[in-house]
MINU-463038 format. One record per residue (C-alpha): y, z, x. Coordinates in steps of 0.05 Angstrom, whole numbers, plus 5000, padded with zeros to 4 digits. Each point is the difference from the previous one (the first is absolute). Layout:
<<Y; Z; X>>
...
This chain:
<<1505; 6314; 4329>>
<<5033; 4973; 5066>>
<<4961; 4941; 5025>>
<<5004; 4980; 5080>>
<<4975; 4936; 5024>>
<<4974; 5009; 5059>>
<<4997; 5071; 5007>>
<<4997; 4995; 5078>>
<<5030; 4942; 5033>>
<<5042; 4982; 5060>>
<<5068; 5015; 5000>>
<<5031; 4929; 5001>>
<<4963; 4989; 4941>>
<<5016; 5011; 4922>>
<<4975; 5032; 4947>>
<<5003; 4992; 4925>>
<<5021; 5067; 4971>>
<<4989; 5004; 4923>>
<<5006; 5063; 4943>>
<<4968; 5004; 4939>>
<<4986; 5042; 4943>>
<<5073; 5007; 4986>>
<<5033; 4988; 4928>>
<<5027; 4945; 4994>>
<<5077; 5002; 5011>>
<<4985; 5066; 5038>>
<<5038; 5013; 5059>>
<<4964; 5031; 5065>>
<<5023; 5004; 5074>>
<<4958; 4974; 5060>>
<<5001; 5041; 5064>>
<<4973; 4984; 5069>>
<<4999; 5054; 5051>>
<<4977; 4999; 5071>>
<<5009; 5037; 5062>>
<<5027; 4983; 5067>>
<<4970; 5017; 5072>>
<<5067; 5065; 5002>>
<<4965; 5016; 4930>>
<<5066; 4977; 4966>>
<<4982; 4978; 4917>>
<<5024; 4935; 4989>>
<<4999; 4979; 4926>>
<<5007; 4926; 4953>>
<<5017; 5025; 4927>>
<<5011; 4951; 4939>>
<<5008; 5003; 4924>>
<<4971; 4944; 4962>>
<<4987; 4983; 4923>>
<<4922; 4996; 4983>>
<<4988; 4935; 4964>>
<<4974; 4975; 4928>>
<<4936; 5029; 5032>>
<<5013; 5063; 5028>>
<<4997; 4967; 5073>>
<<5055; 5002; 5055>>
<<4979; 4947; 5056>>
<<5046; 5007; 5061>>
<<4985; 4927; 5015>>
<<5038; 4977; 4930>>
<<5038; 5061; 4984>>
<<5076; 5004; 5018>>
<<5028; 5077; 5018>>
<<5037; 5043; 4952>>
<<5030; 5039; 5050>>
<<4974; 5019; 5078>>
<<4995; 4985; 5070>>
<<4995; 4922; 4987>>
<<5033; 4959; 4948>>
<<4966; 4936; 4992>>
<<4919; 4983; 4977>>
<<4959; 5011; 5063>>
<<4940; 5030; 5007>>
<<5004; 5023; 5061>>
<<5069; 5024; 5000>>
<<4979; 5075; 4993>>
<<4971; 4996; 5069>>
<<5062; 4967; 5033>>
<<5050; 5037; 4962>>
<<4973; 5072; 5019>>
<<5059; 5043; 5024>>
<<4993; 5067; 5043>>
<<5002; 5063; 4956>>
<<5025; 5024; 5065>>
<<5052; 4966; 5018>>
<<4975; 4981; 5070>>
<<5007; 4925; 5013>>
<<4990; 4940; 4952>>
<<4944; 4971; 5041>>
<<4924; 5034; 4984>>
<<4961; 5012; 5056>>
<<4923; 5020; 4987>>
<<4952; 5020; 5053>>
<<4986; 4939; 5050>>
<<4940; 4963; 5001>>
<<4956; 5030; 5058>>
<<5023; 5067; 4964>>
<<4979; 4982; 4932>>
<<4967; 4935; 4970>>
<<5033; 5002; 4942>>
<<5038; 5051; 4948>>
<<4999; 5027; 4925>>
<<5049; 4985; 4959>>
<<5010; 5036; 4915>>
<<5017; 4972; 4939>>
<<5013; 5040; 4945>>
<<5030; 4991; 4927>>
<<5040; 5039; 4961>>
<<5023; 5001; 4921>>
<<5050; 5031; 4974>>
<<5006; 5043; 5062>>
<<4921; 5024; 5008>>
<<4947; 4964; 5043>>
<<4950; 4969; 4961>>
<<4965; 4964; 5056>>
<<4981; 4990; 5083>>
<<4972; 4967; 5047>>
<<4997; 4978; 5070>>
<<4996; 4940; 5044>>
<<4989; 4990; 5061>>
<<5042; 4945; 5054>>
<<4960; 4974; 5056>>
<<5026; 4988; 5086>>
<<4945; 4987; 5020>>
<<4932; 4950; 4970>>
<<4938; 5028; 5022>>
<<4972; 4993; 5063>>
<<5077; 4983; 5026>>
<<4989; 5024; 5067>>
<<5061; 5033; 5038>>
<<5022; 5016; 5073>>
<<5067; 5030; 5032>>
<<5026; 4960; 5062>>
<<5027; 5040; 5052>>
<<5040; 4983; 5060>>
<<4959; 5043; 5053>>
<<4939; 4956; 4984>>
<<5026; 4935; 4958>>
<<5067; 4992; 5032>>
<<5020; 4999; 4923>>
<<5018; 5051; 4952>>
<<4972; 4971; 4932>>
<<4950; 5006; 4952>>
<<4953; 4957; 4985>>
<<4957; 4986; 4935>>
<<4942; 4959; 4999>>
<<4964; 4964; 4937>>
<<4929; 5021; 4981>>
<<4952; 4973; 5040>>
<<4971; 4935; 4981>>
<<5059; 4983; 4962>>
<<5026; 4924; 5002>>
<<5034; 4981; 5048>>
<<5084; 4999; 4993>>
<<5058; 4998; 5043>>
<<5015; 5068; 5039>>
<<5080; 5024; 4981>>
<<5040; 5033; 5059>>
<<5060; 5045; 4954>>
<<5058; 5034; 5019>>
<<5063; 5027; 4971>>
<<5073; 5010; 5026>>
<<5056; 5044; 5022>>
<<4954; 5061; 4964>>
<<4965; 5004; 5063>>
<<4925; 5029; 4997>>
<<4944; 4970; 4973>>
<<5026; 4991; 4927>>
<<4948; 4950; 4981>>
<<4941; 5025; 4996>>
<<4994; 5009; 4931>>
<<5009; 4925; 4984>>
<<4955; 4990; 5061>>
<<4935; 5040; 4974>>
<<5013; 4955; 4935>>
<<5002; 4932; 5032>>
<<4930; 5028; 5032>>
<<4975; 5015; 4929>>
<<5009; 4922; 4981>>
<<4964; 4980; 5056>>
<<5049; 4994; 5060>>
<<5005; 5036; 5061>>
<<5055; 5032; 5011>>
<<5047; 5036; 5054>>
<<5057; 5041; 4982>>
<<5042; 5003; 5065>>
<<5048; 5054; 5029>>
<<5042; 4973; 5049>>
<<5053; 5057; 5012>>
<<5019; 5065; 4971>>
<<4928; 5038; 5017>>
<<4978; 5036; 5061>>
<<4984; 4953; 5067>>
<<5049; 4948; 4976>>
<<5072; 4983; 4997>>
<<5028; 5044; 4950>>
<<5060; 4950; 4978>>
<<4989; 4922; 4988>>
<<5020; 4981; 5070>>
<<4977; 4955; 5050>>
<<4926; 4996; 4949>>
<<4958; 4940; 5042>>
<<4981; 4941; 4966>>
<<4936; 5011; 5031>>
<<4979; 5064; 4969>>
<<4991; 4969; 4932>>
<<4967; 4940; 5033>>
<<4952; 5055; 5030>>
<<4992; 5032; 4926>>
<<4980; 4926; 4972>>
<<4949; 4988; 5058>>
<<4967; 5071; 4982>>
<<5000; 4990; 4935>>
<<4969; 4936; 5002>>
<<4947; 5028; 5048>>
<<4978; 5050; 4942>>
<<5002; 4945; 4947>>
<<4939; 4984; 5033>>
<<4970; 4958; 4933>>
<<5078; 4961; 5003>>
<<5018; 4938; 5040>>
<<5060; 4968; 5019>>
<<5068; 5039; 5004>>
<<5028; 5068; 4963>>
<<5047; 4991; 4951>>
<<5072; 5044; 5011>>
<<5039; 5041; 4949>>
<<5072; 5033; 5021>>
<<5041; 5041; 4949>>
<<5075; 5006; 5022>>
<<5016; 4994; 5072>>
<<4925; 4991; 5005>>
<<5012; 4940; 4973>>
<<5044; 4985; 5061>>
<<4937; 5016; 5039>>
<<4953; 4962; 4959>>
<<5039; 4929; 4999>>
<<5007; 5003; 5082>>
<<4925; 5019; 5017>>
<<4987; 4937; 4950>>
<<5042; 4967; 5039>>
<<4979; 5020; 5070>>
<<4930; 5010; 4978>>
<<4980; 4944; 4969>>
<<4928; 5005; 5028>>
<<4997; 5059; 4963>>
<<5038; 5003; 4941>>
<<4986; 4960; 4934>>
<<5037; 5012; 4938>>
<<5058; 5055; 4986>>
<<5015; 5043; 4950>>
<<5083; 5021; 5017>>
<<5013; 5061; 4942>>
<<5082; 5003; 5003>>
<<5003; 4957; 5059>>
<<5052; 4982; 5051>>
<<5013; 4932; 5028>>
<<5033; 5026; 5065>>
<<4988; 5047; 5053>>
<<5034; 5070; 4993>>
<<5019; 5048; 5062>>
<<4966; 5063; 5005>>
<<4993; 5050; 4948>>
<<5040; 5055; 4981>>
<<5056; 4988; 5051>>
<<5002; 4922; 4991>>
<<5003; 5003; 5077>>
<<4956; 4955; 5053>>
<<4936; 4960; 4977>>
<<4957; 5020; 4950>>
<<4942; 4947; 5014>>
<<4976; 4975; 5071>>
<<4952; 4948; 5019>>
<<4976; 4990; 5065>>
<<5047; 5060; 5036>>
<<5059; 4958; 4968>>
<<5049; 5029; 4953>>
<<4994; 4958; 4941>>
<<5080; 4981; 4978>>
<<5030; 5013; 4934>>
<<4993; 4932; 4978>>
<<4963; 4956; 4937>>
<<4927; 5005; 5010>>
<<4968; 4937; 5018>>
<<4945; 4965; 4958>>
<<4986; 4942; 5030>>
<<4925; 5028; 5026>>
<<4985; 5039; 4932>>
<<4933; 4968; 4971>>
<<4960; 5019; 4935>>
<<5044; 5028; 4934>>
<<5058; 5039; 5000>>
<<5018; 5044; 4935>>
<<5070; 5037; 4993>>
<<5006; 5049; 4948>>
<<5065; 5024; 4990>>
<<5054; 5045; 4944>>
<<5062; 4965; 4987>>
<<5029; 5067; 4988>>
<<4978; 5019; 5072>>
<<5055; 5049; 5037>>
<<4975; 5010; 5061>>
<<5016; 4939; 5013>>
<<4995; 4919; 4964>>
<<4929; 4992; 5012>>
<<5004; 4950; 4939>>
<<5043; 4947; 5042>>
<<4953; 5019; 5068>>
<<4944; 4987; 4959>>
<<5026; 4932; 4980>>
<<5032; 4981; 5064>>
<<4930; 5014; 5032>>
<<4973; 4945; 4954>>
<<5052; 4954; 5015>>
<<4984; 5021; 5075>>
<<4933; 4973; 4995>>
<<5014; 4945; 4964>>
<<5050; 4975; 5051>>
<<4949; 5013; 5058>>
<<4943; 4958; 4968>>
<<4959; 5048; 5030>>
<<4919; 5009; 4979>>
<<5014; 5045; 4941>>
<<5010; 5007; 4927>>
<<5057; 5047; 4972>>
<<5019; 5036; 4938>>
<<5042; 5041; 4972>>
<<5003; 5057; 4945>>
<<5062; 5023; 4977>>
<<5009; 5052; 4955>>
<<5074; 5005; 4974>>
<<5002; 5072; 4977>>
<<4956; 5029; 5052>>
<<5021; 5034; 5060>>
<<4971; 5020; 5075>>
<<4947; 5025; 4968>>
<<4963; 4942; 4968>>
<<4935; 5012; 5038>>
<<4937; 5005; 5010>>
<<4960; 5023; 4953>>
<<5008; 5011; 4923>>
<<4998; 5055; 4959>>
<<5023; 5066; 5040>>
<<5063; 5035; 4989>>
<<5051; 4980; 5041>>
<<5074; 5020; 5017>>
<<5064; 4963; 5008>>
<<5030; 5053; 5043>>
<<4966; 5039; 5043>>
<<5016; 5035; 5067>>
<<4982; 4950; 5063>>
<<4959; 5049; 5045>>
<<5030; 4968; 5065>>
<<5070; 5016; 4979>>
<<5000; 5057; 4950>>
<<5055; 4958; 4955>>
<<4984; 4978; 4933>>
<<4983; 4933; 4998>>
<<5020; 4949; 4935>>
<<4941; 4949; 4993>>
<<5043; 4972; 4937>>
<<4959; 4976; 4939>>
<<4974; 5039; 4963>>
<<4934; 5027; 4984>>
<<4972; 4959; 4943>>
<<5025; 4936; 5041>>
<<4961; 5023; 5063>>
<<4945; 5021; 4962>>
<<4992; 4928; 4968>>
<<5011; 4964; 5058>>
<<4943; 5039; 5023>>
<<4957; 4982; 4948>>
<<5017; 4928; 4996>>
<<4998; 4984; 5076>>
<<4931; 5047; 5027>>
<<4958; 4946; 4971>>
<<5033; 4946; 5029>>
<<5000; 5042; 5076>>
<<4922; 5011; 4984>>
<<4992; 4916; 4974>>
<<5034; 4980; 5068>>
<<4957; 5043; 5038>>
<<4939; 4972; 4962>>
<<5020; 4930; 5024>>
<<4991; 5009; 5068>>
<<4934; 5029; 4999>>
């Protein structure tokens, strides 16, 4: 009765959801349940009106009533709230800890459950090989995830994420593995044996992530491509700048055309390159080679990332430099318009450096389209430079 297509796929993929055996005209709700690495329930529920045939198909059929409001079939998985209460964001088990996890649909008519099933969303592909990156022995904290062996060849991606601190990215990491790139998700404050505010961070710690990374990507040639979400983005348009050797082709998630001061107290530098504060000025582009993509929320409140984005395009284009820009601007989105698509995701959560609540702005139907629209184009980029 509740057909899933593919049963077991990875998790920035869809799947076509369809019930049948229904009367026609009858009306049945659609539940998604899952459960987070806290063991927190998170649940998608909709109502929808079976066809002529009997058959509700969440790729063509609009809502009644529930978490989402518009045809989408994948908007039970993004849409799935906390029966808990605790945060908007759903966090399952990482990747080292668990490939993968089960998720449950269920339907229900006229208040009894006629029928279940499960499916499963996919980290990792097999043979996606994994390994932590420690200071004591890499002189990084990071983890990196390798593509099955004998896999073709394709650009290795450096990724790191912002103010958050930790190493919040390894989740889109292990899935940029699973399509065939290697990848390094990259702490660079905020966890044991380094700085544990963004202050003072050296260019040349990322430019040491890129050179390992590429030294791993044994089967890849030529340079590693960088992603930055946030003030990583900050991060990720100077080492393309100072690093040109290394660098080519950005992704900038929410991006920021200048350099900030340190993070939380705004105080002193935040970057450094060569033992030199770097100031609080625009970020140069005149050495930036291979394609730059900006993805930003017009609805962003953390700050105009929108206007950064496009000013960084204009930025290029005034430098002439070696590169190709673009931009993706998504006007009802907010600072949460990446990476991935398909997970639920909040619009105010608590920042764990601060403890305040933080107001991404959007909304989470806008993020969560963004998301889906602009993956493909991060993972078509990508596949250019390989």
């Amino acid at each position: 009765m509740i057909g899933v297509d593919p049963s077991s796929t990875l998790v920035d993929q869809p799947v076509r959801i369809r019930v049948s055996g229904l009367a026609a005209g009858q009306d049945a709700a659609v539940t998604l349940t899952a459960t987070d690495y806290l063991g927190s329930t998170w649940r998608g529920r909709a109502t929808f009106t079976a066809d002529a045939n009997g058959v509700v198909d969440l790729d063509q059929a609009p809502p009644d009533a529930g978490s989402y409001d518009a045809v989408d079939g994948m908007g039970l998985f993004w849409s799935m709230t906390n029966l808990d209460g605790e945060g908007q964001t759903f966090f399952p088990r990482l990747p080292e800890l668990a490939a993968g996890y089960e998720m449950r649909l269920a339907v229900t008519v006229d208040g009894r459950e006629v029928a279940s099933r499960s499916l499963r969303r996919e980290w990792l592909a097999p043979g996606v090989v994994h390994r932590k990156l420690r200071p004591p022995v890499d002189g990084l904290h990071g983890d990196l995830y390798l593509p099955p062996a004998g896999s073709a060849a394709k650009t290795p991606v450096l990724i790191f994420g912002g103010s958050e601190g930790g190493n919040s990215m390894v989740f889109t990491a292990a899935l940029l593995a699973s399509h065939g790139h290697p990848a390094l998700s990259l702490a660079y404050f905020g966890v044991p044996a380094l700085p544990q505010t963004l202050r003072r961070i050296p260019l040349e710690y990322f430019a040491d992530a890129a050179r390992l990374l590429s030294s791993h990507a044994s089967a890849t040639s030529g340079p590693v491509a960088v992603c930055g979400y946030s003030r990583g983005s900050e991060a990720a348009l100077l080492l393309a700048q100072h690093h040109p050797d290394l660098i080519r082709g950005a992704v900038l998630y929410a991006p920021s055309d200048t350099v900030r001061a340190g993070f939380p107290d705004a105080t002193g530098a935040a970057w450094t390159s060569g033992g030199r504060d770097l100031p609080s000025t625009g970020i140069p582009v005149d050495n930036v080679v291979g394609p730059v993509l900006a993805i930003a929320g017009g609805k962003d409140r953390v700050w105009p990332s929108a206007a950064q984005a496009q000013a960084i395009e204009r930025n290029l284009r005034r430098a002439g430099s070696a590169s190709s820009v673009r931009v993706l601007v998504y006007p009802d989105a907010g600072h949460g318009v990446g990476t991935y698509p398909f997970q639920p995701a909040g619009v105010v959560d608590v920042h764990p450096v601060t403890g305040h609540l933080l107001e991404s702005g959007g909304s989470r139907a806008a993020d969560a389209a963004a998301r889906r629209d602009s993956w493909p184009e991060v993972l078509a980029l990508l596949a250019t430079l390989s």
